[in-house]
Backbone as numpy.savetxt, mean C-alpha at the origin, in Angstrom:
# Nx Ny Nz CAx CAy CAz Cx Cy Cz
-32.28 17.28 -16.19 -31.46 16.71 -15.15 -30.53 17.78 -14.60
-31.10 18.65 -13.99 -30.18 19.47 -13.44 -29.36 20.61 -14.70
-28.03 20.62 -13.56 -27.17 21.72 -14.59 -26.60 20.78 -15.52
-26.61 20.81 -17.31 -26.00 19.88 -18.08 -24.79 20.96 -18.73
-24.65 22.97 -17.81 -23.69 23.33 -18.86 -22.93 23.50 -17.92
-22.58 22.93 -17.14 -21.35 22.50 -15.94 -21.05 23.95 -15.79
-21.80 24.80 -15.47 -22.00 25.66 -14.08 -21.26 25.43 -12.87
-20.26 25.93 -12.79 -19.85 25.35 -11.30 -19.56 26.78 -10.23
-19.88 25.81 -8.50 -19.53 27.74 -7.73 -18.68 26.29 -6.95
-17.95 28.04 -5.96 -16.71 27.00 -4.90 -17.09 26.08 -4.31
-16.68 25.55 -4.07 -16.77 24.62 -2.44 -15.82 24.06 -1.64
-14.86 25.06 -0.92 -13.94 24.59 -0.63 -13.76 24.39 0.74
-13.25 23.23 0.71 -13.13 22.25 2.68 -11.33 21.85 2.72
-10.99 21.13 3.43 -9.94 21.10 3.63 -9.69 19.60 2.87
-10.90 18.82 2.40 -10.82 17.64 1.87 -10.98 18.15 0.42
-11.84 19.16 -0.27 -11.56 19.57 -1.86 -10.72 20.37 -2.21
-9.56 20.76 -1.13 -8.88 21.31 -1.09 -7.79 20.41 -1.75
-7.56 19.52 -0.53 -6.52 18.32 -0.44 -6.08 17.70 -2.06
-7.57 17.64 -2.83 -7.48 16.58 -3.79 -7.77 17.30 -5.11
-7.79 19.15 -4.87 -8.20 19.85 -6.44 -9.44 19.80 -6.81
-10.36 19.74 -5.96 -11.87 19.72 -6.94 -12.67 20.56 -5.63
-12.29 22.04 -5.65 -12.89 23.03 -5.18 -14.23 23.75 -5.51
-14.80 22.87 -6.28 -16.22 23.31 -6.78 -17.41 22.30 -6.61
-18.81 22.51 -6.92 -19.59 21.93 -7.16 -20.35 22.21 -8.44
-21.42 22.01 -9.30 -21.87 22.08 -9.92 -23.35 22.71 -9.76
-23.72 24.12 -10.01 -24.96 24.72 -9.92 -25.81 24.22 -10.30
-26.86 23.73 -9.73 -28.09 23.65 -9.51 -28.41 21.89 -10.41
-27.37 21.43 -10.02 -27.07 19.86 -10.49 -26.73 18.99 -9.84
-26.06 19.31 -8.03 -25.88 18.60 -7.51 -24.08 18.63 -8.27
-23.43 17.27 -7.73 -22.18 17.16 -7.79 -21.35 15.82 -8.49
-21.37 16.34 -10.15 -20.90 15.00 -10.65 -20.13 14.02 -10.15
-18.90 14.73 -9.49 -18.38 13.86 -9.36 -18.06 12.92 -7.22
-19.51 13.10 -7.16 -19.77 12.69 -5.84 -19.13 11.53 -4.92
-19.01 10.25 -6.01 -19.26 8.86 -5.23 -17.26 9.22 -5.44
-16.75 10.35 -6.22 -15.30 10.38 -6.08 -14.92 11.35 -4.74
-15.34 11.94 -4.34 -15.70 13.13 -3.34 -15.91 12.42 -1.94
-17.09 11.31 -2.05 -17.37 10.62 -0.77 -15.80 9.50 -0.63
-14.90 9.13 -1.74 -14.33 7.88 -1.88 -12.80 9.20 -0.77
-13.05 10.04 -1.60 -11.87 11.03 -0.45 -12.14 11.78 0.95
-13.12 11.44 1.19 -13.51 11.30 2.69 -13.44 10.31 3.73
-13.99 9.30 3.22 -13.38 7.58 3.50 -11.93 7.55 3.77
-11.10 7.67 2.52 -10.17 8.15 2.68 -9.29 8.75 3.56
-9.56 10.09 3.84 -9.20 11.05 4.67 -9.44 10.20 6.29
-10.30 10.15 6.52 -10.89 8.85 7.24 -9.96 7.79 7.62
-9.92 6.83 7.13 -9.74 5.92 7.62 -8.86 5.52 8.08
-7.41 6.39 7.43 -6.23 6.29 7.55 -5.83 7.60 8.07
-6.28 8.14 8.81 -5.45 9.30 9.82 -5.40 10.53 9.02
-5.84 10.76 7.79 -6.27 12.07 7.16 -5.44 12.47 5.85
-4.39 10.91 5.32 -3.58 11.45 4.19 -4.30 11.38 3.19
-5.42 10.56 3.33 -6.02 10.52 1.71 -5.78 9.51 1.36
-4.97 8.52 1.53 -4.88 7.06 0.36 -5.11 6.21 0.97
-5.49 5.45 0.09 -6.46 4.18 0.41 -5.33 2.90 -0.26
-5.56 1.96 0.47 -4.56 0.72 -0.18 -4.85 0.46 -1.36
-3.67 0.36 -2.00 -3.78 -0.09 -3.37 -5.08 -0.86 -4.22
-5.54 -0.17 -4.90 -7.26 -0.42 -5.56 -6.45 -2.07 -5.87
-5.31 -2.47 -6.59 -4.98 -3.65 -6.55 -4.33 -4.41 -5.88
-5.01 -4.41 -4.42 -3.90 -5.10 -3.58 -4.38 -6.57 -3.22
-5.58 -6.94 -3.77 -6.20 -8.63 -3.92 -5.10 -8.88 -5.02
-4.49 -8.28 -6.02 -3.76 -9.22 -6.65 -2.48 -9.02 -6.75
-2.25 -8.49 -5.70 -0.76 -8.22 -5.00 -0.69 -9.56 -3.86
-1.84 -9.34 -3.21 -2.05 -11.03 -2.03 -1.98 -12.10 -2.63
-2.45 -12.31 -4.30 -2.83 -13.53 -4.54 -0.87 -13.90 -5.46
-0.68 -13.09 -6.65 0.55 -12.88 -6.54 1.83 -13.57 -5.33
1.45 -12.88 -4.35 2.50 -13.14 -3.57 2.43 -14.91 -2.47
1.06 -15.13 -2.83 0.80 -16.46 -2.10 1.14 -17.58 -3.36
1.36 -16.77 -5.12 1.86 -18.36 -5.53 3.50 -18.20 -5.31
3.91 -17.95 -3.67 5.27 -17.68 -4.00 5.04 -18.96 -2.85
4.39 -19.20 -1.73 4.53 -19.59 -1.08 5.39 -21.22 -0.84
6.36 -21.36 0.15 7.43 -22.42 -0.10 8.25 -22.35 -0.72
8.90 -20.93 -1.72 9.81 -20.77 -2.42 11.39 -20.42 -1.28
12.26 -21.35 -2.04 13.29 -20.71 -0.49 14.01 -19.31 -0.30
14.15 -18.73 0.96 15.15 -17.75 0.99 16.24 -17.90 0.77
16.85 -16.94 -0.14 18.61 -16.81 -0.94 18.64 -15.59 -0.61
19.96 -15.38 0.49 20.28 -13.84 0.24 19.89 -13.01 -1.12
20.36 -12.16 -1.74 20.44 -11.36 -2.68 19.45 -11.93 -3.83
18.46 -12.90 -3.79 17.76 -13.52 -4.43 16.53 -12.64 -5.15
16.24 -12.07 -6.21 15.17 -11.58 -6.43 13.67 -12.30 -7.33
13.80 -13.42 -7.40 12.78 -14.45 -7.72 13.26 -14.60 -9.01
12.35 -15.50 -9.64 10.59 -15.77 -9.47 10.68 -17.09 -8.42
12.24 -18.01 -8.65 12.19 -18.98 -8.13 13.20 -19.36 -6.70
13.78 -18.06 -6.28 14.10 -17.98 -4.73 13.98 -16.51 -4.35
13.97 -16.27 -3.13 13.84 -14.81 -2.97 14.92 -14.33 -1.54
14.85 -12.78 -1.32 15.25 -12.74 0.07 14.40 -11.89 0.15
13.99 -11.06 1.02 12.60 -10.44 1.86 12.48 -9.30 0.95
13.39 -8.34 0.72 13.36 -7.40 -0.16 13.29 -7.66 -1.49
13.45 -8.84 -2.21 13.60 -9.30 -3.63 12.09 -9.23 -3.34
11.74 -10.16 -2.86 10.11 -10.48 -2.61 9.27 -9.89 -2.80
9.03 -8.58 -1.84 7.98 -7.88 -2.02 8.37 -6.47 -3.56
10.00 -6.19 -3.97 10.21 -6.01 -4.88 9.24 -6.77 -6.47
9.43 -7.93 -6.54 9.37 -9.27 -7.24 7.41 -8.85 -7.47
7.08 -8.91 -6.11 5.17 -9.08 -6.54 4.91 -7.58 -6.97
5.52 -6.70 -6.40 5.09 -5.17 -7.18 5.04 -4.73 -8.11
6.25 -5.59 -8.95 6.58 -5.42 -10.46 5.48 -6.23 -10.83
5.23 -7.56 -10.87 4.84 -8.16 -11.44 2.90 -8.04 -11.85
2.73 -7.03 -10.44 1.21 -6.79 -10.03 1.03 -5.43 -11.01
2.24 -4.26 -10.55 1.68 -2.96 -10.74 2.65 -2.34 -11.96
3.58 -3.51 -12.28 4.41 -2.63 -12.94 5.70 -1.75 -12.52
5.86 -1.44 -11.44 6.23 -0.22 -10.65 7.78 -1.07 -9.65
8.63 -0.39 -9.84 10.22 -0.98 -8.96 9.99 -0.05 -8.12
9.61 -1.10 -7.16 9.57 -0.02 -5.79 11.32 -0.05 -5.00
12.31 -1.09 -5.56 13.58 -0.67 -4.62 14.18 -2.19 -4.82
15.28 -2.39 -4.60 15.85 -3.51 -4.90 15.92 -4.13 -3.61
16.13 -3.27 -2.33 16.05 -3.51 -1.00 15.21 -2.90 -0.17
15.69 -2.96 1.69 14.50 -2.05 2.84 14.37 -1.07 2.27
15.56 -0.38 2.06 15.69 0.92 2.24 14.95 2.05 1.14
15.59 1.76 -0.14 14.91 2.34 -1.43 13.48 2.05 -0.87
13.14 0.81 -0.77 11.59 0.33 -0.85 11.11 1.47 0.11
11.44 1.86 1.41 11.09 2.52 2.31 10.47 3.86 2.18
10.95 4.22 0.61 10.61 6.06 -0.25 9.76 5.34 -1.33
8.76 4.20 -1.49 8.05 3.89 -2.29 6.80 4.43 -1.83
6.55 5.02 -0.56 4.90 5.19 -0.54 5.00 6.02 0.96
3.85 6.37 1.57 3.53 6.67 2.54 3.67 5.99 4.04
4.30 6.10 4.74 4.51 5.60 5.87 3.19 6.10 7.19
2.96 5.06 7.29 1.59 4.80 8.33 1.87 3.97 9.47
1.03 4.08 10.31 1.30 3.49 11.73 0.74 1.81 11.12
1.64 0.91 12.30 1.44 -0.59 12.21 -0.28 -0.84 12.39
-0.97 0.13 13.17 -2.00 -0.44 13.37 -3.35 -0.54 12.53
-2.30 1.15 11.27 -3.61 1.27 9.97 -3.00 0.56 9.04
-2.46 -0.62 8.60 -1.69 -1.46 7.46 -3.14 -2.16 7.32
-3.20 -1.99 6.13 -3.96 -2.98 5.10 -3.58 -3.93 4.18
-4.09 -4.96 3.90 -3.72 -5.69 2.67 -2.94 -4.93 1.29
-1.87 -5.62 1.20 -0.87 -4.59 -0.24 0.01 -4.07 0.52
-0.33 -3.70 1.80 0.77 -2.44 2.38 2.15 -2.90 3.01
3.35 -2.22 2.80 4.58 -3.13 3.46 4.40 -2.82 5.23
5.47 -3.45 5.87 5.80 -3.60 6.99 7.63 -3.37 6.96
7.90 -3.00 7.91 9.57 -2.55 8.09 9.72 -3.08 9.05
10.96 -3.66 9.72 11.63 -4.22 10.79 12.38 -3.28 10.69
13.02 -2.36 12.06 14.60 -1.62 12.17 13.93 -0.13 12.11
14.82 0.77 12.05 14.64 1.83 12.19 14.85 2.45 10.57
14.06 3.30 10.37 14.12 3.61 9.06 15.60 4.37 8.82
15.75 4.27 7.37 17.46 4.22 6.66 18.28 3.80 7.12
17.65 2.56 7.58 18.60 1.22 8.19 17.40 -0.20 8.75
16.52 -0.08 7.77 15.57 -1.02 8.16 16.60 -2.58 7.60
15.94 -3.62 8.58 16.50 -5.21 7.80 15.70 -6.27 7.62
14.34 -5.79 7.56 13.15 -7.21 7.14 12.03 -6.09 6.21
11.42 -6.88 5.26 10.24 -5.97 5.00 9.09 -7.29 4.46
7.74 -7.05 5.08 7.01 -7.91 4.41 6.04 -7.24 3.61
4.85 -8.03 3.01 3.85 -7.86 2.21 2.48 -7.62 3.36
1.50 -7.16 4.04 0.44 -6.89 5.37 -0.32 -7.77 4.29
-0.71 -8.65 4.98 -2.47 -9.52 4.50 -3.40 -8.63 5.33
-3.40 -8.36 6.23 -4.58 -7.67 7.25 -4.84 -8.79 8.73
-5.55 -8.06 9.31 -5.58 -9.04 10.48 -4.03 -9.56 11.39
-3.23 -8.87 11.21 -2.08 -8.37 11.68 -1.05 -10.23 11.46
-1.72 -10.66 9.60 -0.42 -11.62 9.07 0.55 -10.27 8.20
0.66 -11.15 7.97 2.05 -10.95 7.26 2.37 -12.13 6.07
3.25 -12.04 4.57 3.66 -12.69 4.04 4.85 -12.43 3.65
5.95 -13.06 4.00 7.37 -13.17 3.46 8.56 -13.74 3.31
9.72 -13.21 2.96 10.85 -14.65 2.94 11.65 -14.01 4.13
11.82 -14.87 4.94 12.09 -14.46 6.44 13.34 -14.72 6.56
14.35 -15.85 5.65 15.73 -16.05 6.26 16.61 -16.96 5.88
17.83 -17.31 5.82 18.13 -18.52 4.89 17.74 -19.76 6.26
17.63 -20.67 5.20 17.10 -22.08 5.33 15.38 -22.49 5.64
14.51 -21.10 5.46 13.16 -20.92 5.43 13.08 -20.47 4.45
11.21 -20.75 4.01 10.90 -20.58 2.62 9.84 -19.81 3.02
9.23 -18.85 1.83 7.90 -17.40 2.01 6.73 -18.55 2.51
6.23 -17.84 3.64 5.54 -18.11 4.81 4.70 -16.84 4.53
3.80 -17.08 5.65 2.64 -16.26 6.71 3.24 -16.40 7.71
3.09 -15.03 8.27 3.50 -14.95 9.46 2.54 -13.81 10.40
2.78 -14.09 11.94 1.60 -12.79 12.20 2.51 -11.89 13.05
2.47 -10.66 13.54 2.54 -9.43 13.90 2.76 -9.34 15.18
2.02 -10.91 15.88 1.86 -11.32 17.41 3.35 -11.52 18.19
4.22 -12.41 17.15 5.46 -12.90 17.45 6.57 -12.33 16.92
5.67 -11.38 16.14 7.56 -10.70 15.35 6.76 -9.24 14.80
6.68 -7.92 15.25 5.98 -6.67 15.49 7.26 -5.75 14.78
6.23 -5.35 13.67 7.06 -4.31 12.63 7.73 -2.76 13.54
8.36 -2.39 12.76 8.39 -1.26 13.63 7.50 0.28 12.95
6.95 -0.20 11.41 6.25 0.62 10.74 5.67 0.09 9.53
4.61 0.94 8.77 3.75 0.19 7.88 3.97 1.15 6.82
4.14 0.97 5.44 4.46 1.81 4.44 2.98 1.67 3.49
2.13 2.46 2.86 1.29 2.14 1.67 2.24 2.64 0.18
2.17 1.88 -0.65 3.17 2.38 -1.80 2.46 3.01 -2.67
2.84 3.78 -3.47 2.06 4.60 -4.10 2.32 3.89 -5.79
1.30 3.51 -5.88 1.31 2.38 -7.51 -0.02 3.63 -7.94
């Protein structure tokens, strides 16, 4: 089956560059391929940083939908009221482990900032201008949204149509 004494010569692009795996494997083809093609996609799809939405962001969506009807409380950080920043705080921990920020702002240095129009499922949304943002939601895709929007409303869906982020964050879990 090829090279089995991992023989390797360069191969360097600006994508095996990006990610440390400047080689291939002599006369074996390239073990680690379907990881190689996954950072091209990558590079791809999202404007050329390389990351892809959170490998767990189905259970960051599902997470955050058994919140749904819980009410907004200012300074609220769940399980059983929230305010917008507790919220998407609240499902990150609970999904990835990971305190992305107690509020906008911290939350705002949790990940990569991307345009509204490449947000994927998992990825936040910002209202305001950054280091002074004042809404943040959870992106379902298809330009909803899930979050706790305000006192005397409870975590909703919402879409993008009637209330337009001013930026899209991917967090880095």
């Amino acid at each position: 089956m090829g090279n089995t004494g991992g023989i390797r010569y360069s191969y360097v692009n600006p994508t095996s560059l990006k990610f440390g795996k400047t080689y291939l494997y002599l006369n074996g083809g390239n073990f680690f391929y379907a990881e190689l093609v996954t950072q091209y996609i990558a590079t791809a799809a999202i404007g050329g940083n390389g990351k892809l939405p959170p490998a767990n962001s189905s259970a960051i969506i599902k997470e955050a939908f058994k919140h749904i009807g819980k009410p907004y409380v200012w300074g609220a950080r769940g399980p059983n009221t929230f305010d917008c920043s507790g919220f998407t705080q609240y499902v990150f921990l609970q999904v990835t482990g990971k305190d992305i920020g107690a509020w906008t702002v911290p939350q705002e240095s949790s990940g990569t900032i991307i345009p509204v129009s490449q947000a994927k499922e998992g990825d936040l949304y910002f209202w305001g201008p950054r280091g002074n943002t004042e809404h943040v939601a959870i992106a379902l895709g298809d330009g909803r949204f899930i979050h706790a929007p305000q006192p005397g409303q409870t975590v909703t869906v919402s879409n993008i149509q009637y209330f337009m982020p001013s930026f899209a964050l991917r967090v880095h879990v």
